[in-house]
C-alpha positions in Angstrom: -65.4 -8.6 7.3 -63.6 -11.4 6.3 -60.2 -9.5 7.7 -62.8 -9.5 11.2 -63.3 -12.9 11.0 -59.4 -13.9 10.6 -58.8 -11.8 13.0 -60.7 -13.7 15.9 -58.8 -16.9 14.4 -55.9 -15.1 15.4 -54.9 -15.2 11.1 -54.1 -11.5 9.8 -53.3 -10.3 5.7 -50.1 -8.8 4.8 -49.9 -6.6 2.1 -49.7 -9.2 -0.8 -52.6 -10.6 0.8 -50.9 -13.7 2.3 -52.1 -15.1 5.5 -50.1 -14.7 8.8 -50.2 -15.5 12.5 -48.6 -12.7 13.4 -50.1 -9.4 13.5 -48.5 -6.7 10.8 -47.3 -4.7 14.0 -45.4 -7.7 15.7 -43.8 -8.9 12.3 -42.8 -5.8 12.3 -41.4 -5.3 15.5 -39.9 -8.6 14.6 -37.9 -7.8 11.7 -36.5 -4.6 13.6 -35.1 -6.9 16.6 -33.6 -9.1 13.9 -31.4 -6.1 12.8 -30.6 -4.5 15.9 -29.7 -8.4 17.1 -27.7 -8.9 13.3 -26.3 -5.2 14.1 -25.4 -6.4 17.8 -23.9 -9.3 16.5 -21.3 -7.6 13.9 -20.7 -5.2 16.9 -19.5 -8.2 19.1 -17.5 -9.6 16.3 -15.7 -6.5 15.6 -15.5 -6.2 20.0 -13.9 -10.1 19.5 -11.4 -8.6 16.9 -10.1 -5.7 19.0 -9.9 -7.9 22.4 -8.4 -10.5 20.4 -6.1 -8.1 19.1 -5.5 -6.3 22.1 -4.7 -9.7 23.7 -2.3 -10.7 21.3 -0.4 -7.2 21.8 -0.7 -7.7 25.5 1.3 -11.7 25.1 4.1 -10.0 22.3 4.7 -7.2 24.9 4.7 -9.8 28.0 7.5 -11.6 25.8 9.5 -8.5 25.5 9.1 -7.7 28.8 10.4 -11.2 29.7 13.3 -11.1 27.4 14.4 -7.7 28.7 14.1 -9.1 32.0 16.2 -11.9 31.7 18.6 -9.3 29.4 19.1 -7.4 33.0 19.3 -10.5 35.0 22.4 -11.2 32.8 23.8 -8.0 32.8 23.4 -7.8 36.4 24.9 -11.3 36.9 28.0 -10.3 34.9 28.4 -6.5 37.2 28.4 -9.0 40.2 31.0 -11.5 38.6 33.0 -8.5 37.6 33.1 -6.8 41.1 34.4 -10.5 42.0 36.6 -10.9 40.1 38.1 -6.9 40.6 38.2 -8.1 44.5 40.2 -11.5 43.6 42.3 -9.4 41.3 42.7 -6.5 44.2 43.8 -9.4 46.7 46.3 -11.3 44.1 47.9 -7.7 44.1 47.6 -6.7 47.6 49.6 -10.0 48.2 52.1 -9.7 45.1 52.9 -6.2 47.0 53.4 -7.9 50.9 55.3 -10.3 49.0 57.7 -7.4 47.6 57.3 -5.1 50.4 59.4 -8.7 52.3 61.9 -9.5 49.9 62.8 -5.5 49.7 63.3 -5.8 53.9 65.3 -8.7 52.8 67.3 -6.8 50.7 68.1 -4.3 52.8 69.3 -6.0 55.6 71.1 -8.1 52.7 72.3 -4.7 51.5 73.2 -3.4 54.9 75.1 -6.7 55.9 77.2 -6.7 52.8 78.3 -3.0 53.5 79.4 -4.0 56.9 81.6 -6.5 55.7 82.9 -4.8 52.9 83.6 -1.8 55.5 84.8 -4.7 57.7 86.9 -6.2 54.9 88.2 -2.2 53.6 89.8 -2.2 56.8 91.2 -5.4 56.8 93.1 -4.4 53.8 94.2 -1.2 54.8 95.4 -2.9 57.4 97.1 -5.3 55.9 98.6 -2.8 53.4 99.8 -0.4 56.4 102.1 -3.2 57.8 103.9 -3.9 54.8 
């Protein structure tokens, strides 16, 4: 009766016999959503850890991602100076050969006009040598 009576004052008994505003169903129903929300918390810490993780793995990647990157910019920076330089270099000798190519002409004609006058100058002597 007296359990009726608390009852009405919205005051219940737990087992030790302590009073409680809560009804032994509720309190309860109580503790259980403590634990799932203690158990959901742990889970979300642990879901923190991995992301976090994860996000950390994700920015060292991204920085060797970058640093390869600016690896191949380099490389392909110093294949472009080297085809330039192989097209100066191809000029320097396509010139050094005109140039040689000319002073060969030149030395032909050179050649050429210095057999004429030593034919020239042959016959002078035999010349010279016949009317003695």
């Amino acid at each position: 009766m007296a359990e009726a009576a608390l009852s009405r004052a919205s005051l219940y008994l737990d087992d030790l016999s302590q009073p409680r505003l809560l009804p032994p169903q509720a309190r309860s129903d109580s503790r259980n959503l403590q634990q799932h929300c203690r158990e959901f918390m742990d889970d979300v810490e642990q879901f923190e850890k991995v992301v976090g993780g994860l996000g950390e793995m994700m920015n060292n990647l991204a920085k060797v991602v970058e640093s390869e990157k600016m690896k191949a910019i380099g490389v392909r920076s110093q294949l472009a100076s080297a085809a330039k330089q192989r097209t100066a270099q191809q000029q320097k000798l396509q010139a050094l050969i005109a140039e040689k190519k000319s002073q060969l002409e030149r030395y032909q004609v050179q050649y050429e006009a210095l057999l004429k006058v030593e034919a020239e100058q042959q016959e002078f002597i035999e010349q010279f040598v016949m009317q003695k």
